[in-house]
mmCIF file of the N, C-alpha and C atoms, coordinates in Angstrom:
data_MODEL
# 
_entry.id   MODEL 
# 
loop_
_atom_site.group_PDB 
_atom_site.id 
_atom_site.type_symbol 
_atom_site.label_atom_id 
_atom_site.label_alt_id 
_atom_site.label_comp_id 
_atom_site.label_asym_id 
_atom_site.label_entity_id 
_atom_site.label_seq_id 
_atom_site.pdbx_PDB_ins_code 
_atom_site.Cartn_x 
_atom_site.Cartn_y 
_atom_site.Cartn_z 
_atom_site.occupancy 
_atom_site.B_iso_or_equiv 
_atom_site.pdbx_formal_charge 
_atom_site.auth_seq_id 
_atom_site.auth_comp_id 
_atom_site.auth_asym_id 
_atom_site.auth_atom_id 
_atom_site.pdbx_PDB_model_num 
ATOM 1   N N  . UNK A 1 1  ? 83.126  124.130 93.258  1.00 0.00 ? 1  UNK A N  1 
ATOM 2   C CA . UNK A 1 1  ? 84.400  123.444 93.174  1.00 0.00 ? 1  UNK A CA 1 
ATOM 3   C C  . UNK A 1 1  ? 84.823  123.387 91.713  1.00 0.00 ? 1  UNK A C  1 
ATOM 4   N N  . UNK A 1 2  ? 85.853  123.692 91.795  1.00 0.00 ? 2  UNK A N  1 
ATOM 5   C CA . UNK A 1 2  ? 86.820  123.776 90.393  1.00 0.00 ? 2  UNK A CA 1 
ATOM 6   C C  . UNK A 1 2  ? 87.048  122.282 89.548  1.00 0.00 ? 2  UNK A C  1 
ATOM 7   N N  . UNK A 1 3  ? 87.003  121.625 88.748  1.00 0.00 ? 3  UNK A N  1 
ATOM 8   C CA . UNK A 1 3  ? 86.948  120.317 88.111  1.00 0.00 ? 3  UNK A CA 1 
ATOM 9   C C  . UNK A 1 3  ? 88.077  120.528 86.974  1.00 0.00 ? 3  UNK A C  1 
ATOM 10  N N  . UNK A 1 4  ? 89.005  119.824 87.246  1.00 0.00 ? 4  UNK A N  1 
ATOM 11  C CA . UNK A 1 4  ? 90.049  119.764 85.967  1.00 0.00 ? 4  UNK A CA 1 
ATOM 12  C C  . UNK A 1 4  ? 90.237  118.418 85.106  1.00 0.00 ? 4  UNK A C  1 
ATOM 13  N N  . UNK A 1 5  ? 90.164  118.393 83.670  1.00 0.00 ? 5  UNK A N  1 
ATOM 14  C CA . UNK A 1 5  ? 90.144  117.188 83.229  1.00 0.00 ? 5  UNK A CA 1 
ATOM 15  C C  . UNK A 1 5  ? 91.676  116.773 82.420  1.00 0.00 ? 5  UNK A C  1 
ATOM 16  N N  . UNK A 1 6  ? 91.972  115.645 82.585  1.00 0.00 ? 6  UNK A N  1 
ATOM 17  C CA . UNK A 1 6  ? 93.434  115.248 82.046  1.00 0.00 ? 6  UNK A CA 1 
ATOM 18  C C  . UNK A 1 6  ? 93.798  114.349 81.287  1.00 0.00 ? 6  UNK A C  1 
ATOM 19  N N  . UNK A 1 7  ? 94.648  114.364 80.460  1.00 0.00 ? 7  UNK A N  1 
ATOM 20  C CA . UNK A 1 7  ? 94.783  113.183 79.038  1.00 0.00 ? 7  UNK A CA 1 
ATOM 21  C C  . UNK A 1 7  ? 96.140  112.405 80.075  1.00 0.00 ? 7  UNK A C  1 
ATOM 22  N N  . UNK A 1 8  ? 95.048  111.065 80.101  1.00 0.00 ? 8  UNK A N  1 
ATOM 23  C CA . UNK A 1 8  ? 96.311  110.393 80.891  1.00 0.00 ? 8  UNK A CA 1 
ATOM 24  C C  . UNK A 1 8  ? 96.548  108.913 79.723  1.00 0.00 ? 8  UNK A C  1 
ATOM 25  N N  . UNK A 1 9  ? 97.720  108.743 79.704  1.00 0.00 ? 9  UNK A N  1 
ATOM 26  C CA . UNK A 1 9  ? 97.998  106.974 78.798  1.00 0.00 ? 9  UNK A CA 1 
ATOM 27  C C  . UNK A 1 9  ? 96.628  105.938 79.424  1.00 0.00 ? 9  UNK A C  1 
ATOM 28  N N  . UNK A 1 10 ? 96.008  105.094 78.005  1.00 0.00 ? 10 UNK A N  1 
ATOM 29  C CA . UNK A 1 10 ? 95.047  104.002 79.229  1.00 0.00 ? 10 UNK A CA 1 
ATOM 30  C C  . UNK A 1 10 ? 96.310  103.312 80.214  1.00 0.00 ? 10 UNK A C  1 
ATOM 31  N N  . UNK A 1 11 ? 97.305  102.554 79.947  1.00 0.00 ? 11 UNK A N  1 
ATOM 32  C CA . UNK A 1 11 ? 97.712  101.626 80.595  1.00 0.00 ? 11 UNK A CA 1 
ATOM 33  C C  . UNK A 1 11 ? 98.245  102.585 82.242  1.00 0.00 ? 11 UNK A C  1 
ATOM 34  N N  . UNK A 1 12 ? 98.624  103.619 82.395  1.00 0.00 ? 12 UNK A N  1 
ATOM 35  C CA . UNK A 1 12 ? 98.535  104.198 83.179  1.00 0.00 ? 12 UNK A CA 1 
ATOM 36  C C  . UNK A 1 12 ? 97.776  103.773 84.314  1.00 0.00 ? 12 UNK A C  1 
ATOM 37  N N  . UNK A 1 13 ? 96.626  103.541 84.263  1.00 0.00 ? 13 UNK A N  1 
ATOM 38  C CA . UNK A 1 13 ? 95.579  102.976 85.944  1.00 0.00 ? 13 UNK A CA 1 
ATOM 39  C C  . UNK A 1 13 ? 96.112  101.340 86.026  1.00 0.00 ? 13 UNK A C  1 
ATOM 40  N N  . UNK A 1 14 ? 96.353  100.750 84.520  1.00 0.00 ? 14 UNK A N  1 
ATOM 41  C CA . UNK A 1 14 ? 96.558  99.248  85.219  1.00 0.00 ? 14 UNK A CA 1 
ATOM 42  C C  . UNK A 1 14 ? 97.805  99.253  85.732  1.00 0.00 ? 14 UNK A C  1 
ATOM 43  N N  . UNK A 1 15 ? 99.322  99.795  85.357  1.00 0.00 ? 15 UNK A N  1 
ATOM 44  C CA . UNK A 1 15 ? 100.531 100.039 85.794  1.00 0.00 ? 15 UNK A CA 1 
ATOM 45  C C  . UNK A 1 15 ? 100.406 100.378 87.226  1.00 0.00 ? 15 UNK A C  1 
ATOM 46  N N  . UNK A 1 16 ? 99.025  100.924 88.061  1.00 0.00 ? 16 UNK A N  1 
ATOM 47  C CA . UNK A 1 16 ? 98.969  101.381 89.193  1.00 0.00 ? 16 UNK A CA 1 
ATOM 48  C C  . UNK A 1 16 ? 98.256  100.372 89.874  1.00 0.00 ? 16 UNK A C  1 
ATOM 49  N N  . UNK A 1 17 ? 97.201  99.657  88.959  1.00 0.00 ? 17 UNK A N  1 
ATOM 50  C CA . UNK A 1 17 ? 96.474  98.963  89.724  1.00 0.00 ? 17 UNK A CA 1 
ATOM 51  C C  . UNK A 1 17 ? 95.437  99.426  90.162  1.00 0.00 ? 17 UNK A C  1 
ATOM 52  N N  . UNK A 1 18 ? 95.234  100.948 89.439  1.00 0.00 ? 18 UNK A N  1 
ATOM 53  C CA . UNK A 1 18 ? 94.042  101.417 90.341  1.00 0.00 ? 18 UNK A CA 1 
ATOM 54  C C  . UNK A 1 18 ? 92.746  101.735 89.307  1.00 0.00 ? 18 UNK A C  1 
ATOM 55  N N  . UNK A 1 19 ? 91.549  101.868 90.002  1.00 0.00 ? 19 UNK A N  1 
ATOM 56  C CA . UNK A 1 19 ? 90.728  102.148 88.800  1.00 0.00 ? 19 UNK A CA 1 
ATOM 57  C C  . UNK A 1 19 ? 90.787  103.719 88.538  1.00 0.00 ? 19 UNK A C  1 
ATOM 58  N N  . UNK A 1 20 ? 90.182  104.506 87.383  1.00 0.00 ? 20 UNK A N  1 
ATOM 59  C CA . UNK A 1 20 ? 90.248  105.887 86.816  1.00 0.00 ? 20 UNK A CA 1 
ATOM 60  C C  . UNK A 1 20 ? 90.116  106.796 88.822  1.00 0.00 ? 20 UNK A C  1 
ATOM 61  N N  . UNK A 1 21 ? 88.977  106.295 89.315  1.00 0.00 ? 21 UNK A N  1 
ATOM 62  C CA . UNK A 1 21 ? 88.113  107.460 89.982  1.00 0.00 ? 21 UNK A CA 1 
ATOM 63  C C  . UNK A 1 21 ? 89.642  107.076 91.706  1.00 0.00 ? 21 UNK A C  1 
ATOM 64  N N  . UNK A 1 22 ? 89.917  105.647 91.881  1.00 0.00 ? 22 UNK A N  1 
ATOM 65  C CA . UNK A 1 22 ? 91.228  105.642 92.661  1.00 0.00 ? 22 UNK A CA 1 
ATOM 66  C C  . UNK A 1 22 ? 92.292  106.792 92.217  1.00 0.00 ? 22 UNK A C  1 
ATOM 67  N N  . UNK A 1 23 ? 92.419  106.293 90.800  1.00 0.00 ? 23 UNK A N  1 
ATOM 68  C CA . UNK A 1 23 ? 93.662  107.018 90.733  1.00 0.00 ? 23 UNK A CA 1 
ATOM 69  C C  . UNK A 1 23 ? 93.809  108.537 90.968  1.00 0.00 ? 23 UNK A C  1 
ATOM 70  N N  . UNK A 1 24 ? 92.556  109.013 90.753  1.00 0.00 ? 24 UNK A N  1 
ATOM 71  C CA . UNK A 1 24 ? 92.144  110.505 90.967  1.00 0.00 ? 24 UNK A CA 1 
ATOM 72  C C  . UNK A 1 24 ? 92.781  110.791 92.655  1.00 0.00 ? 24 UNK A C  1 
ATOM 73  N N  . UNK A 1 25 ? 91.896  109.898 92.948  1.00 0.00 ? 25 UNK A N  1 
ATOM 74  C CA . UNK A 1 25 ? 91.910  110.148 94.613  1.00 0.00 ? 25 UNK A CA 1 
ATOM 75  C C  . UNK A 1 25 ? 93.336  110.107 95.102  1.00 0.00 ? 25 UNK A C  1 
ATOM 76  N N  . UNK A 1 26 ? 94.298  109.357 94.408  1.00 0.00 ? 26 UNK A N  1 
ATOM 77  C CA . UNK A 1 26 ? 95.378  108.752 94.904  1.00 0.00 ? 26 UNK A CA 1 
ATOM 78  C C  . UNK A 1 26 ? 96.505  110.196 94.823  1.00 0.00 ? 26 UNK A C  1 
ATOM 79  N N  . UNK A 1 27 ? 96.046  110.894 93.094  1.00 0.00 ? 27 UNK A N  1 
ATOM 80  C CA . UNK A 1 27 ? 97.017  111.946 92.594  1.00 0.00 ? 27 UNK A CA 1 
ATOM 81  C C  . UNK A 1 27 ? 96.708  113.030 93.833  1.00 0.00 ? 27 UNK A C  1 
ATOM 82  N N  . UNK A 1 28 ? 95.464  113.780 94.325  1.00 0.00 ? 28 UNK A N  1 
ATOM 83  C CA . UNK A 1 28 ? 95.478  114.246 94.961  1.00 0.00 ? 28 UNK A CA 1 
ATOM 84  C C  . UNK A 1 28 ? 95.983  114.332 96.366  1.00 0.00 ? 28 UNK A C  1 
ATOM 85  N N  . UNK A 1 29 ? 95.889  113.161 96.969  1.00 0.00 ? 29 UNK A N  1 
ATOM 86  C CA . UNK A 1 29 ? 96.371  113.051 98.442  1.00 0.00 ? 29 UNK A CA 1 
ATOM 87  C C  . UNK A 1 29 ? 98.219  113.064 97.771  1.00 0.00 ? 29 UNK A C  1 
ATOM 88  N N  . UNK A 1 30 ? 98.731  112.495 97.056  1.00 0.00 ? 30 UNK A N  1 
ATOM 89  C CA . UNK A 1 30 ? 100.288 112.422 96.501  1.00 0.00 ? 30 UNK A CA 1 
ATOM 90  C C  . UNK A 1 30 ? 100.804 113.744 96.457  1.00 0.00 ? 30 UNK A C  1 
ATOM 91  N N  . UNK A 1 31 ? 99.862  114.737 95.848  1.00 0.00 ? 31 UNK A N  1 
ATOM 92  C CA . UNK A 1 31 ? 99.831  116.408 95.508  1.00 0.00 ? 31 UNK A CA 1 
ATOM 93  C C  . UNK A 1 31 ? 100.282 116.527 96.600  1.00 0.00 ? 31 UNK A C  1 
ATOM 94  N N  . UNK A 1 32 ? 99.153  116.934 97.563  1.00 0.00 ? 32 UNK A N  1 
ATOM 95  C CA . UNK A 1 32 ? 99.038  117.606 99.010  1.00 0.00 ? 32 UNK A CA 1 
ATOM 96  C C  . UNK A 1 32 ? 100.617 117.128 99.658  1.00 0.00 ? 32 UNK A C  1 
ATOM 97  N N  . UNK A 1 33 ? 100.416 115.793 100.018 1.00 0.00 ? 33 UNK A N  1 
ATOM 98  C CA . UNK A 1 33 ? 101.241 114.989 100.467 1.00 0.00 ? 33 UNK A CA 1 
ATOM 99  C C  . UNK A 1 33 ? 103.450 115.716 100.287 1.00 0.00 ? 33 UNK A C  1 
ATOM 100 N N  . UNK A 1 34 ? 103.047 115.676 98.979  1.00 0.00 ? 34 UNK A N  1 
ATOM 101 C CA . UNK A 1 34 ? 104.552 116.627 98.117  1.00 0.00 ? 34 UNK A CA 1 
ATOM 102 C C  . UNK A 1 34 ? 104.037 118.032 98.603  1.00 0.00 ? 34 UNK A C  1 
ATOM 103 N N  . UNK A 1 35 ? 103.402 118.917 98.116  1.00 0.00 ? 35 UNK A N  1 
ATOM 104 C CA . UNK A 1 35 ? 103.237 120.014 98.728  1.00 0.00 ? 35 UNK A CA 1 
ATOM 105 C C  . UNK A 1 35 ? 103.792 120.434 100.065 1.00 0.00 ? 35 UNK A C  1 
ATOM 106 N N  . UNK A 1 36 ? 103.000 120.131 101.213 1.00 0.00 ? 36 UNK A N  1 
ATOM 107 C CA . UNK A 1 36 ? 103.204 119.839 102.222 1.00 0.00 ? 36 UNK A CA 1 
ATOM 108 C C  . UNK A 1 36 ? 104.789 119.838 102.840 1.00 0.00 ? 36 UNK A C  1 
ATOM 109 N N  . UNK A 1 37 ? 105.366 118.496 102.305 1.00 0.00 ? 37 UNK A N  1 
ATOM 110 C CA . UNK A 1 37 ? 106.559 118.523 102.205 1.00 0.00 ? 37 UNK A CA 1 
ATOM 111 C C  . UNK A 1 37 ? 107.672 119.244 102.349 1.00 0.00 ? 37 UNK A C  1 
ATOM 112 N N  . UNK A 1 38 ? 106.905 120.124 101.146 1.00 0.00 ? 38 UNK A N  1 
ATOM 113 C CA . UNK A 1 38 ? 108.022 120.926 100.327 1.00 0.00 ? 38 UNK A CA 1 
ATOM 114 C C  . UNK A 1 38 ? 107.649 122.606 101.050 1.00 0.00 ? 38 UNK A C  1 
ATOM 115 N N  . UNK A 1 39 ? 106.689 122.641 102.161 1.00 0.00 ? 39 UNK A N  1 
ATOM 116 C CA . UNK A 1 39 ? 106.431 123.421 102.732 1.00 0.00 ? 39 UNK A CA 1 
ATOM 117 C C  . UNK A 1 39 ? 105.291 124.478 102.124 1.00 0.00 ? 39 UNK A C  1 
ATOM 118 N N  . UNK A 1 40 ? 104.840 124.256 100.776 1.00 0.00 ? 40 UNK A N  1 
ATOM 119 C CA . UNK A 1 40 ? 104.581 125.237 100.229 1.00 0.00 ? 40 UNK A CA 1 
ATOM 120 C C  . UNK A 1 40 ? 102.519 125.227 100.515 1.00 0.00 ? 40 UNK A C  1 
ATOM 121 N N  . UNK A 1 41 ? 102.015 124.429 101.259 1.00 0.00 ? 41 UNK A N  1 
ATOM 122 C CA . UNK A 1 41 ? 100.570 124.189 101.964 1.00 0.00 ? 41 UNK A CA 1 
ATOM 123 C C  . UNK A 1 41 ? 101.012 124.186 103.874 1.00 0.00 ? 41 UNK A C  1 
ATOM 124 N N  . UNK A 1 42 ? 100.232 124.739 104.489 1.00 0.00 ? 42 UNK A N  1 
ATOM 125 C CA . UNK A 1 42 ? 99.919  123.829 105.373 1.00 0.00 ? 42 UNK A CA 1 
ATOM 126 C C  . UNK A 1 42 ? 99.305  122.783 105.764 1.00 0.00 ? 42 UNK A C  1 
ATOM 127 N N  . UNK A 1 43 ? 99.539  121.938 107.018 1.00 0.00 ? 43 UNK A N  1 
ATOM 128 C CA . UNK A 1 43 ? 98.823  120.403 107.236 1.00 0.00 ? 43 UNK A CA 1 
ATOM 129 C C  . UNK A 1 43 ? 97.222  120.709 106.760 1.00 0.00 ? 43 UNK A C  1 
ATOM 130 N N  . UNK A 1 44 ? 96.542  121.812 107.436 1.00 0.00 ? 44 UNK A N  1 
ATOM 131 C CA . UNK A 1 44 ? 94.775  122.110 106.832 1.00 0.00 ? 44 UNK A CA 1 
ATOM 132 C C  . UNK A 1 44 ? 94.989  121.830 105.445 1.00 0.00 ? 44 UNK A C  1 
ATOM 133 N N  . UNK A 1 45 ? 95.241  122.807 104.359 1.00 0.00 ? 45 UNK A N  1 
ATOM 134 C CA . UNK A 1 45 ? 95.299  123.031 103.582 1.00 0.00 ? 45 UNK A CA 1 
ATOM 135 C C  . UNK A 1 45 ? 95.782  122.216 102.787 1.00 0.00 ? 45 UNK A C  1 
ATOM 136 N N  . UNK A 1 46 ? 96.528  121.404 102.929 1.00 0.00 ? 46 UNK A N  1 
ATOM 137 C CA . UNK A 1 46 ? 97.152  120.110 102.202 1.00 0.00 ? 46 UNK A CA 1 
ATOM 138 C C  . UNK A 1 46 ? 95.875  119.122 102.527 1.00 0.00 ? 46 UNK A C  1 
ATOM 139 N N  . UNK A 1 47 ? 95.145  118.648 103.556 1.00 0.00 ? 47 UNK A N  1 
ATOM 140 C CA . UNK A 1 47 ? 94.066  118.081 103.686 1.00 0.00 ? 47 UNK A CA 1 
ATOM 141 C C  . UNK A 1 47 ? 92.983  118.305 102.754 1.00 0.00 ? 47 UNK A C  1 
ATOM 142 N N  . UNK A 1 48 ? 92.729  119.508 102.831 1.00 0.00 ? 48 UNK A N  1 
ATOM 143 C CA . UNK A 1 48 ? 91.573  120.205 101.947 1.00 0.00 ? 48 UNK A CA 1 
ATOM 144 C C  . UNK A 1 48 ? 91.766  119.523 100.247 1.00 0.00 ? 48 UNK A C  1 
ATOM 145 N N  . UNK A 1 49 ? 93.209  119.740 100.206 1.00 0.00 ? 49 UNK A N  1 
ATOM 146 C CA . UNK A 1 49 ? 93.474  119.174 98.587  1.00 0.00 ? 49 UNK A CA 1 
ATOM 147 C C  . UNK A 1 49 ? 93.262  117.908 98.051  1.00 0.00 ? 49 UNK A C  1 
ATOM 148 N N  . UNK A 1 50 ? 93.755  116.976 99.643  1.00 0.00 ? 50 UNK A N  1 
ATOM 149 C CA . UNK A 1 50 ? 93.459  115.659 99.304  1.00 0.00 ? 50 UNK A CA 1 
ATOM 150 C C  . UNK A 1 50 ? 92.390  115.207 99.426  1.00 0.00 ? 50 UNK A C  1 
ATOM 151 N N  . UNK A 1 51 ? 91.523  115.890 100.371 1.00 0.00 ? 51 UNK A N  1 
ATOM 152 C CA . UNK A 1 51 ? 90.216  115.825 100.445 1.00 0.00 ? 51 UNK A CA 1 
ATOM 153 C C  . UNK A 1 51 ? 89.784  114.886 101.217 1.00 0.00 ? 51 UNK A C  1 
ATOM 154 N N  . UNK A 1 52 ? 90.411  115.182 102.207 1.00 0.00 ? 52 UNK A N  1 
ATOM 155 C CA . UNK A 1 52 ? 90.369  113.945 103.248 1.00 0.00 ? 52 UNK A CA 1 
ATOM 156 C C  . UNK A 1 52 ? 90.181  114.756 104.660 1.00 0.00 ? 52 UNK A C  1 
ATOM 157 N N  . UNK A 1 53 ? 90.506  114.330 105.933 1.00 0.00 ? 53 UNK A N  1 
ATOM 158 C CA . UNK A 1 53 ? 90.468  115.156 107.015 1.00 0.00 ? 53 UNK A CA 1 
ATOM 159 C C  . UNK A 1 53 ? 91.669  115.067 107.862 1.00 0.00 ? 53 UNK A C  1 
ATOM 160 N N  . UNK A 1 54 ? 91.860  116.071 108.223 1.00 0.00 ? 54 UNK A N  1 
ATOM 161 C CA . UNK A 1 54 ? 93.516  116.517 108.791 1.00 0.00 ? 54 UNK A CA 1 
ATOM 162 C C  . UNK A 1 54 ? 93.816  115.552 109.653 1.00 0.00 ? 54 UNK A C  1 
ATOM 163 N N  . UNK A 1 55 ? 93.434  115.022 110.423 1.00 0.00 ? 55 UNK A N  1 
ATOM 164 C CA . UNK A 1 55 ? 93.840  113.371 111.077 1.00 0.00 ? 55 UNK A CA 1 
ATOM 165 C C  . UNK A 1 55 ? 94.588  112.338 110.106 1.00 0.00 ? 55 UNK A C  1 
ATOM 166 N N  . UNK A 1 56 ? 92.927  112.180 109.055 1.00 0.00 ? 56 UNK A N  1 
ATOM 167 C CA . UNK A 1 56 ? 93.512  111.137 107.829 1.00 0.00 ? 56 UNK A CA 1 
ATOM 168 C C  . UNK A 1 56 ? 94.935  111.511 107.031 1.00 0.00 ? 56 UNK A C  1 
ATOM 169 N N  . UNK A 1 57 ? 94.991  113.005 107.242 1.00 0.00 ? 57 UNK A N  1 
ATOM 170 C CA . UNK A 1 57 ? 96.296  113.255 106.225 1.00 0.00 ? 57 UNK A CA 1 
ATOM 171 C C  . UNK A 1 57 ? 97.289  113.532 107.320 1.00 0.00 ? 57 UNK A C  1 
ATOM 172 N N  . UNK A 1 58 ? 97.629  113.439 108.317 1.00 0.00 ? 58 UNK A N  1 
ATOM 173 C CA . UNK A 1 58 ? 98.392  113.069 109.093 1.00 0.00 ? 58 UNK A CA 1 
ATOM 174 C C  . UNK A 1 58 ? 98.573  111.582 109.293 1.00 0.00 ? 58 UNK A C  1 
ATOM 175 N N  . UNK A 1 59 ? 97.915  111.032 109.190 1.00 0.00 ? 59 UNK A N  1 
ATOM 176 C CA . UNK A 1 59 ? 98.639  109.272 108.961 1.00 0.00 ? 59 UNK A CA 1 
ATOM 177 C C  . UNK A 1 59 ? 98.581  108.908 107.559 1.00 0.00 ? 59 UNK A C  1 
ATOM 178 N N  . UNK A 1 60 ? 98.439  109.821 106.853 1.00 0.00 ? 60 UNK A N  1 
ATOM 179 C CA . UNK A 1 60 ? 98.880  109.587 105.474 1.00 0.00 ? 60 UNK A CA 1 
ATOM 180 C C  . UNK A 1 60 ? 100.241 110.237 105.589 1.00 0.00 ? 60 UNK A C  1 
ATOM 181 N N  . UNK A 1 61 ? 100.627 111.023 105.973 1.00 0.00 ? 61 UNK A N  1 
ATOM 182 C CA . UNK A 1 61 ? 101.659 111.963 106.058 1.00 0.00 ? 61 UNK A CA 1 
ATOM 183 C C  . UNK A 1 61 ? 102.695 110.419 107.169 1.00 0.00 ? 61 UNK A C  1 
ATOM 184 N N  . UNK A 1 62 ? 102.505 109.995 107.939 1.00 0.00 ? 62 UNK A N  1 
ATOM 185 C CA . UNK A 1 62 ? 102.956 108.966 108.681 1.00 0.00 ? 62 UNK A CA 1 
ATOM 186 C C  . UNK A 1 62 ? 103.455 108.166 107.946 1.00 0.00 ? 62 UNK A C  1 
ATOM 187 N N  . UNK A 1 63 ? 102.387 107.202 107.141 1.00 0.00 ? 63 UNK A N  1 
ATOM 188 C CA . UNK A 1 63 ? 102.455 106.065 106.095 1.00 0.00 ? 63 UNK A CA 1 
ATOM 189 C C  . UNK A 1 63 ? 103.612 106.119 105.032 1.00 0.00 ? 63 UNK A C  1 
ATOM 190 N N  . UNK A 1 64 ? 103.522 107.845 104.741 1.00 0.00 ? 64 UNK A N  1 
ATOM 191 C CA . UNK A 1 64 ? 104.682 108.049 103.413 1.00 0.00 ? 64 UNK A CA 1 
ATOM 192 C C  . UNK A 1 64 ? 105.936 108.914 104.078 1.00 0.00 ? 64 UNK A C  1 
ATOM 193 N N  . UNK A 1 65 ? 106.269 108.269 105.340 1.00 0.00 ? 65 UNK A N  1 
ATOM 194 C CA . UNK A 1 65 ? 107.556 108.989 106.000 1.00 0.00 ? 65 UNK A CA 1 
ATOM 195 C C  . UNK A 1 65 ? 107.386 109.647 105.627 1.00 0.00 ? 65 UNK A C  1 
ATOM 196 N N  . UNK A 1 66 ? 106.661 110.857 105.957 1.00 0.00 ? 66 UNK A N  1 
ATOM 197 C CA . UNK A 1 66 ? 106.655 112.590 105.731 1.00 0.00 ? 66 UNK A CA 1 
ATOM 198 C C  . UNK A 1 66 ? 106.576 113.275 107.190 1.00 0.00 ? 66 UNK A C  1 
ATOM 199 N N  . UNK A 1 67 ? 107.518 113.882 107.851 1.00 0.00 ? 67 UNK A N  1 
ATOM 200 C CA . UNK A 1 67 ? 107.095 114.141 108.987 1.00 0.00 ? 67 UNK A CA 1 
ATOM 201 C C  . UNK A 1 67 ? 105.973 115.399 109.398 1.00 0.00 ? 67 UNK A C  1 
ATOM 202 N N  . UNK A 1 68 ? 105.092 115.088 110.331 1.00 0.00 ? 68 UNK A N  1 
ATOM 203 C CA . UNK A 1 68 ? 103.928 115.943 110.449 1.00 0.00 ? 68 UNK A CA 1 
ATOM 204 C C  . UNK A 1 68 ? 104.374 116.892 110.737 1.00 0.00 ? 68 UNK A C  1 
ATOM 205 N N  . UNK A 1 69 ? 105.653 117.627 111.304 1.00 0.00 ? 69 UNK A N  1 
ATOM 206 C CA . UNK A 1 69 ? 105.289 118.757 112.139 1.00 0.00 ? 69 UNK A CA 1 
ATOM 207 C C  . UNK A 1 69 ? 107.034 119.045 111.525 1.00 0.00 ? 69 UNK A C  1 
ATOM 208 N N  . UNK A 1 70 ? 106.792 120.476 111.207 1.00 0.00 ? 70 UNK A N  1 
ATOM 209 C CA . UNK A 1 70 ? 108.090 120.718 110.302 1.00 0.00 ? 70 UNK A CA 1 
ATOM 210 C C  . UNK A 1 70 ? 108.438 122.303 110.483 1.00 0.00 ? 70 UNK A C  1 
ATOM 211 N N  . UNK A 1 71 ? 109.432 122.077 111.212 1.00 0.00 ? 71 UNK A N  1 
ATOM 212 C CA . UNK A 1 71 ? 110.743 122.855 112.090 1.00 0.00 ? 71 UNK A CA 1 
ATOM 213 C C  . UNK A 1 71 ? 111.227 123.574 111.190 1.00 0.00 ? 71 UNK A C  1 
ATOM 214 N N  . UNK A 1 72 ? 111.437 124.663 110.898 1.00 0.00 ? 72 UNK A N  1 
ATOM 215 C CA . UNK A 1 72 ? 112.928 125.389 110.226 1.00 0.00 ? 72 UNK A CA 1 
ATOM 216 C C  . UNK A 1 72 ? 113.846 125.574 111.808 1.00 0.00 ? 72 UNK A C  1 
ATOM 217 N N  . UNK A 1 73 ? 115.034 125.587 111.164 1.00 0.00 ? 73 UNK A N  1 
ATOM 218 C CA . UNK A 1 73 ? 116.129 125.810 112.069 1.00 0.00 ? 73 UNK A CA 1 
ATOM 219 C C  . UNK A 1 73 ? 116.219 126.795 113.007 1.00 0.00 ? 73 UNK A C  1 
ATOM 220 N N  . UNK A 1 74 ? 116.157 127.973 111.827 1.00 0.00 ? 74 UNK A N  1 
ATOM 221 C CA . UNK A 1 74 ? 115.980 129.268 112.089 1.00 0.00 ? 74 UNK A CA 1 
ATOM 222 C C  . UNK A 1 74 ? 115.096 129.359 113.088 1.00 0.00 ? 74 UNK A C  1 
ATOM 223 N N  . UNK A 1 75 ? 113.660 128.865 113.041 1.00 0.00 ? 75 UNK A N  1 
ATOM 224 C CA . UNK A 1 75 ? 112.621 128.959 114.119 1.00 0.00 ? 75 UNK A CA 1 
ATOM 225 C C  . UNK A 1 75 ? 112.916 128.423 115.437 1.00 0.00 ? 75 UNK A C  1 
ATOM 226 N N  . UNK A 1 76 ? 113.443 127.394 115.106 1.00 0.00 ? 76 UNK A N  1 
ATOM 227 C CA . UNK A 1 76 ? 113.814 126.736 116.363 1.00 0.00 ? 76 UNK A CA 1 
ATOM 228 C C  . UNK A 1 76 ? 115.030 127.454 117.122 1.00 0.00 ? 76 UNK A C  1 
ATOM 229 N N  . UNK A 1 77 ? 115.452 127.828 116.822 1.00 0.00 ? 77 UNK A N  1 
ATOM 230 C CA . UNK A 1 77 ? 116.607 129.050 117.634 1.00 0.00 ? 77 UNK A CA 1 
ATOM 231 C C  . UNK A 1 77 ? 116.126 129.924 117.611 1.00 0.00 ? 77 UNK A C  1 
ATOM 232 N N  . UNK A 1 78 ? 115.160 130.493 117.216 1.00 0.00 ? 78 UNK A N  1 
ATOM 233 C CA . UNK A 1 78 ? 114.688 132.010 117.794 1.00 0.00 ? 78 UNK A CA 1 
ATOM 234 C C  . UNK A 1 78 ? 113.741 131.256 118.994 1.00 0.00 ? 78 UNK A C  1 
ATOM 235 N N  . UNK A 1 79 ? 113.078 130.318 118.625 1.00 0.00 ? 79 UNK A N  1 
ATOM 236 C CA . UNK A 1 79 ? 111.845 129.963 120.200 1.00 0.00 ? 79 UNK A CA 1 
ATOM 237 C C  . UNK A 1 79 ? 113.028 129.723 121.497 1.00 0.00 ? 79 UNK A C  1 
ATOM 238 N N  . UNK A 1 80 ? 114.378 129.085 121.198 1.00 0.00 ? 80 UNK A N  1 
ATOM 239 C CA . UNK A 1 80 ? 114.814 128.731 122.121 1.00 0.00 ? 80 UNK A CA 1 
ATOM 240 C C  . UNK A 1 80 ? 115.871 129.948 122.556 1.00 0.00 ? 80 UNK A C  1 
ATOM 241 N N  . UNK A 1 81 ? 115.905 131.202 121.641 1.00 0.00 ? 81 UNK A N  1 
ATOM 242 C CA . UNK A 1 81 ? 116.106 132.352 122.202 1.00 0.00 ? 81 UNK A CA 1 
ATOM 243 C C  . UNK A 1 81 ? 117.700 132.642 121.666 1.00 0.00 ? 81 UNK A C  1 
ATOM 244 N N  . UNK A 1 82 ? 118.064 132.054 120.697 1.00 0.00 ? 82 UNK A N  1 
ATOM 245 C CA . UNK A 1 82 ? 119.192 132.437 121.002 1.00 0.00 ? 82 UNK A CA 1 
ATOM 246 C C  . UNK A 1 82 ? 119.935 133.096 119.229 1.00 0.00 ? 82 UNK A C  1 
# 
């Protein structure tokens, strides 16, 4: 596994409330979470990032109004044939 290290402000974790090794955890599932989103992961694969399990990041995906299951238009008129 790949390990990246980052120059963050101290007051940064207290502004969050979280401790260093939270906030880690927090940026990642936020990543995936935007990713996801923005279409550019799938639901697995956005899991994998946050490092959690595709259930958990589906009610994480819940929690932060992100909808789980994501339609293009286009798709949806070709399944419905027309």
């Amino acid at each position: 596994m790949t390990q990246l290290a980052m120059d963050l402000p101290e007051d940064v974790f207290s502004a969050l409330r979280l401790a260093p090794r939270e906030f880690a955890s927090e940026m990642r599932i936020a990543a995936a979470v935007q990713w996801y989103g923005e279409q550019r992961v799938s639901q697995g694969k956005a899991a994998e990032i946050a490092g959690i399990s595709r259930i958990a990041f589906i009610d994480e995906l819940r929690r932060r109004h992100v909808p789980a299951i994501q339609v293009d238009i286009s798709e949806l008129d070709a399944e419905l044939g027309q």
